[in-house]
N, C-alpha and C positions, 0 to 999 in steps of 0.2 A: 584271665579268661577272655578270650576272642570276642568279641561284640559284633551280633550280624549288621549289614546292612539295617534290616527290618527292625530291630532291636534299636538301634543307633535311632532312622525315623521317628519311631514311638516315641522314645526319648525328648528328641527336640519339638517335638508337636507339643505334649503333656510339660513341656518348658516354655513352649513358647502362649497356648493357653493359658497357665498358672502365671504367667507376666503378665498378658494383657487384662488378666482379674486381680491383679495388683499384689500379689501372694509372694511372699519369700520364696525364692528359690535357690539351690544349691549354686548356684553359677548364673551369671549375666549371660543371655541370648548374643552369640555371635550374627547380627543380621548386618554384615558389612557384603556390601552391596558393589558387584562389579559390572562394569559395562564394557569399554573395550580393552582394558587389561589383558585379557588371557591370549586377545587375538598380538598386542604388542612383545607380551611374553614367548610365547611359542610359534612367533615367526608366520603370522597372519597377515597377510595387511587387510584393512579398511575396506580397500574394493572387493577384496577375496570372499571377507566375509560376509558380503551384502550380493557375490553372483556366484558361489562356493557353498551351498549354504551348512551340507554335512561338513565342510571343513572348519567351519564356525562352530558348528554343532560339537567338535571332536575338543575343537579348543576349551569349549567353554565345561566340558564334562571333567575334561585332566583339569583345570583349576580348579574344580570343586573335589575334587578324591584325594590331589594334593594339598590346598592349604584348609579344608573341612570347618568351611561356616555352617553357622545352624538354620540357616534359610538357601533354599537356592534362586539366584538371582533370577530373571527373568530373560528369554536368549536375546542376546545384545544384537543380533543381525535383526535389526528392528524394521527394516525395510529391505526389499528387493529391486537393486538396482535397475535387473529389467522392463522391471514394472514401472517403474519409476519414467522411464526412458519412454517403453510403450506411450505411455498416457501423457509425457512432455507435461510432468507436473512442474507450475511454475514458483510454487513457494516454497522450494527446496531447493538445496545445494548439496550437494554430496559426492561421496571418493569418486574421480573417472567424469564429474559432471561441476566445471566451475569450481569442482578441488583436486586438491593433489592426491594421488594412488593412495594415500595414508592418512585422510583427513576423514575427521567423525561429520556426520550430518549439522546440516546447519537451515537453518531456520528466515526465512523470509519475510518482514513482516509488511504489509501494505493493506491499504484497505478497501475492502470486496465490497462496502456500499458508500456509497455517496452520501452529502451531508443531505442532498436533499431527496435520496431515494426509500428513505421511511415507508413514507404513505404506500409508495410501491412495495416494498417487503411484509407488512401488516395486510394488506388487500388481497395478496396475489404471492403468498411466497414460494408456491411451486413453479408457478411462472418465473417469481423472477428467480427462482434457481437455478432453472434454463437457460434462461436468458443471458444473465448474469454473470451470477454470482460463482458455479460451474467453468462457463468460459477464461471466466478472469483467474480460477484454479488451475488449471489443466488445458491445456493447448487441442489434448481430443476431444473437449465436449464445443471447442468454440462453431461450428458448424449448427450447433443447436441453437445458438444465439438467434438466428435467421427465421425459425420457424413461424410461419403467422398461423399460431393457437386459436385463433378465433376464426382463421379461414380454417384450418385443421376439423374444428367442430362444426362449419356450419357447410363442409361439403359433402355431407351421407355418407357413401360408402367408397365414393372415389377418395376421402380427404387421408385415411392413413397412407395407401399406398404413394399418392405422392406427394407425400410428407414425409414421409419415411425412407422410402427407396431412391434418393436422392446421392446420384456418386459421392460428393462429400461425405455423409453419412456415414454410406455402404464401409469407406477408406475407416471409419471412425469406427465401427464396428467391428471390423480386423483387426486394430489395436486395441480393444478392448478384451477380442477373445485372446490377444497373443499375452496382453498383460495379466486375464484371467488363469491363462493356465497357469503362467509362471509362478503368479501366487498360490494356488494350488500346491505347488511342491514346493516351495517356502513355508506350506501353513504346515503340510505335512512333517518337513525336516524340524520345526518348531513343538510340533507334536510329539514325535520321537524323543527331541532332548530333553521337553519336561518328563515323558517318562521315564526314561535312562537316568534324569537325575533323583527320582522318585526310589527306584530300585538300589540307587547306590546309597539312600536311606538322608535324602535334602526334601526335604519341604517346600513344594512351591509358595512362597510369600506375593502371588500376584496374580487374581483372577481376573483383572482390567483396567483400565486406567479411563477416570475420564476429568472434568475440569471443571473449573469451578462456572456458575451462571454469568456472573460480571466478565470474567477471562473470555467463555466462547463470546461477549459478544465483544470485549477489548480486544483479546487478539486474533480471531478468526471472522470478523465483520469491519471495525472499523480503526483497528490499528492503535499503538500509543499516545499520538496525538491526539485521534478523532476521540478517543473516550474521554480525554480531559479536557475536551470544546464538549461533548456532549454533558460533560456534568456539571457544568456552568451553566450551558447555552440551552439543553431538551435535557432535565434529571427525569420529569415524568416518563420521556423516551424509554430510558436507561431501566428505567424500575418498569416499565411494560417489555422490555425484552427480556429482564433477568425473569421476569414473571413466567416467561414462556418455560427458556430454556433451562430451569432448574428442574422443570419438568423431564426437560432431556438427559440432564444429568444422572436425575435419579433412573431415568431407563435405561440409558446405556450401562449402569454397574448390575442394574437386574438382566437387563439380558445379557450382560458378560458372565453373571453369576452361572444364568442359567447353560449355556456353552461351557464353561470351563468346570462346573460344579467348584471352584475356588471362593470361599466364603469371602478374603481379602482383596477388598476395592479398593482402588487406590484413587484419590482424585489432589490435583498437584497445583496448585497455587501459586498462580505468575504474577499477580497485581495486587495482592494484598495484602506487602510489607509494607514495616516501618517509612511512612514518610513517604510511601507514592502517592496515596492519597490520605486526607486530614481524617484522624482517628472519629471526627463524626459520618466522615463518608464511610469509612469502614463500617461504623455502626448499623448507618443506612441505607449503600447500597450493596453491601459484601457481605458482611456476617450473616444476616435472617437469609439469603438463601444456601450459603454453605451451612450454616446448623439444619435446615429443612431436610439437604441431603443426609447431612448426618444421621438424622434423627428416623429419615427412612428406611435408610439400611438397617438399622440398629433393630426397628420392628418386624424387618424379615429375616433377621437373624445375622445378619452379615455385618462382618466388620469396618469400618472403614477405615482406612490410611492415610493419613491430611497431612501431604508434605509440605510445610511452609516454605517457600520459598525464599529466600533473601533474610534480611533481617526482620526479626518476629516479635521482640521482646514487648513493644508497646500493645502488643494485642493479645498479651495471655490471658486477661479480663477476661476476654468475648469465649477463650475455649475450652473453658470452663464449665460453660452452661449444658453441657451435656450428660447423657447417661454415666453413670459410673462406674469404670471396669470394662467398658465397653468398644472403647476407641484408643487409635495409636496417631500422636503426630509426630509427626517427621521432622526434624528442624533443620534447615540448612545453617541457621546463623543466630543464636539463641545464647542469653544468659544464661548458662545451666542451672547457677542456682535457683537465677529468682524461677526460671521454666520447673524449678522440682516442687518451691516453692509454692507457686499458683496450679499446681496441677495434682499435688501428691494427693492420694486418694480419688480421685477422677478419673484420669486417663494417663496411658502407658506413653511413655519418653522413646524416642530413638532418636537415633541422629545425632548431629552436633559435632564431631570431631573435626578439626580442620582439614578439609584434607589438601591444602599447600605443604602442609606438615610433610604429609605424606609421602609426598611427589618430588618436597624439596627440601627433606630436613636433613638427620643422622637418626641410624637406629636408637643411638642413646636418646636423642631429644621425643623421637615419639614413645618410647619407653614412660618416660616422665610424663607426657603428656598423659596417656594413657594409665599410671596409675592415678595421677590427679582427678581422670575424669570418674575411674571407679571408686573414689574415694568420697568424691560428692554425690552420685546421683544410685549405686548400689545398694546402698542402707535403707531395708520397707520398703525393693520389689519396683515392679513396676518399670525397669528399663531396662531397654534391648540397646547394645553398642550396635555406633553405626554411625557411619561417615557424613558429611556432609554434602554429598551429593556420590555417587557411583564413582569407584575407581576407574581413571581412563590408565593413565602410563607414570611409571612410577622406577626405581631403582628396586631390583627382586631382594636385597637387603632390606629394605624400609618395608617391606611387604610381610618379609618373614618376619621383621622385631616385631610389626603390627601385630600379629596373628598371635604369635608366641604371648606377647605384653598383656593380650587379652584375655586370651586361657589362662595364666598366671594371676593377674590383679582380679579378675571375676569371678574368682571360686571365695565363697560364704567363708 
């Protein structure tokens, strides 16, 4: 008998529920996760996909009808190169801009405050976001750097117009709306493919993405260096900023909730593996505000998704202390077992499979792989397969044994 779309959906939602409440199920959740694979496969490039966007959108629909994960991934054309360009952002790299026609986005890191511009951030931090910390982002906001804020307020009713209507400005203005539209039919094309993959019966698995308290201010304030002078040199700092921004953390997954209606949050953990910092730093300045997050969402009903980044094993103590049945971590680099181990009964497993494997093995070797890891982590529920980070490019052989290995070794 034919199985509709709709039918299919049902399916993996009331599968993918009944995992994340730790329940025996008929078959392990396929939640393998692609990012620019489909565009590699079907003859995209990189740049295409990022100023193309229904053609990204096409790509990314035929990989999900042809190899039929039980989650649908999130659309990989995650940025808009025009926009991008518009707005001369500076902590990015991407296909067409300092990469080649065929290169994924790439990440910048430097730091947007100074060791001694604290007291300025705590005092005054829309100012100095103006001033700043904006400029040092984006090439169109630097023109705002200039503004003297306190002649702005203390000139009555002449101080917006010429503060405002200032030709740099005006120039900066025009590349805002040019980069505003563009996103507008990016958000739109994006809109489209989570419902087309919706119809063709994929479960969106990602209503937002945001980052842990410690990470905005290690990687979006003061870079890898400055956070490991700060946690030496200012720890009180560090624990009055996370103090802030856990705040932020938890609202940007409620307002993503509330935009997407997608219950699953995701929030993705750059700096709190094994060995970046000493397991009592984790203790105190990383864990108490990622469990806070946690524990927020968990009370407005929302899931969360805590992709550990890097190696995680020395930290499955700390994630543990959470609601039970309630939460999914993600592992990029994890003991399976001891991770089934410290968690069974707690919270639901994904992730974990190598995926160098993947990209560089033999269909035989990920076969093996693959029933090995159904063999440990399958038995009492509770895990979704699932790669260790997003498929980029791979051999369409190693793709298909994957998929095949999976629906085979996962079924009860």
């Amino acid at each position: 008998m034919t199985i509709t779309p709709a039918e299919k959906f049902e399916e993996r939602v009331n599968l993918i529920e009944d995992t994340i409440a730790l329940k025996e199920t008929p078959r392990v959740v396929n939640a393998i996760r692609v990012n620019s694979y489909p565009y590699y496969e079907y003859g995209v490039t990189i740049r295409e996909s990022i100023t193309d966007y229904e053609k990204a959108a096409e790509a990314y629909i035929r990989f999900h009808k042809e190899f039929q994960p039980d989650v649908a991934s999130p659309f990989a054309a995650q940025v808009s190169a025009p926009v991008l360009e518009n707005m001369d952002v500076k902590c990015l790299r991407w296909a067409g801009h300092g990469l080649s026609e065929n290169s994924t986005i790439q990440f910048i890191e430097y730091p947007t405050i100074e060791d001694d511009e604290y007291e300025e951030f705590f005092t005054d931090p829309a100012g100095f976001a103006y001033r700043k910390w904006l400029p040092r982002m984006a090439g169109v906001f630097e023109p705002f750097s200039k503004i003297d804020y306190v002649k702005l307020m203390t000139s009555n009713y002449r101080g917006p117009q010429n503060t405002f209507l200032s030709p740099a400005l005006v120039e900066s203005y025009r590349k805002l709306i040019a980069a505003y539209e563009e996103q507008q039919k990016f958000m739109l094309q994006a809109k489209k493919c989570i419902i087309r993959l919706k119809e063709e019966g994929f479960p969106p698995f990602s209503g937002g993405t945001s980052i842990a308290a410690f990470d905005m201010l290690a990687d979006c304030l003061r870079g890898t260096f400055g956070i490991m002078v700060d946690l030496v040199e200012r720890p009180e700092i560090v624990k009055k900023c996370c103090d802030i921004f856990v705040k932020f953390s938890i609202q940007l997954s409620l307002d993503a909730f509330k935009a997407s209606g997608n219950k699953f949050q995701w929030i993705v953990l750059h700096k709190g593996f094994d060995n970046f910092i000493s397991d009592e730093m984790y203790g105190e300045f990383y864990w108490p505000y990622l469990q806070q997050w946690i524990l927020s969402l968990v009370e407005n009903g929302l899931v969360p998704v805590v992709f550990c980044e890097g190696p995680y094993t020395t930290r499955l103590k700390y994630l543990r202390e959470v609601p039970k049945g309630k939460v999914i971590y993600y592992f990029e680099n994890v003991d399976m077992k001891l991770a089934k181990k410290a968690l069974e009964g707690t919270a639901c497993i994904m992730g974990g499979f190598p995926l160098n494997l993947v990209s560089q093995g033999t269909p035989d070797a990920i076969r093996d792989k693959v029933k090995e890891y159904m063999d440990i982590m399958a038995p009492g529920g509770g895990y979704m397969f699932g790669l260790s980070a997003s498929l980029e490019s791979a051999p369409r052989a190693n793709v298909e044994a994957l998929f095949e290995a999976v629906e085979l070794y996962g079924k009860k």
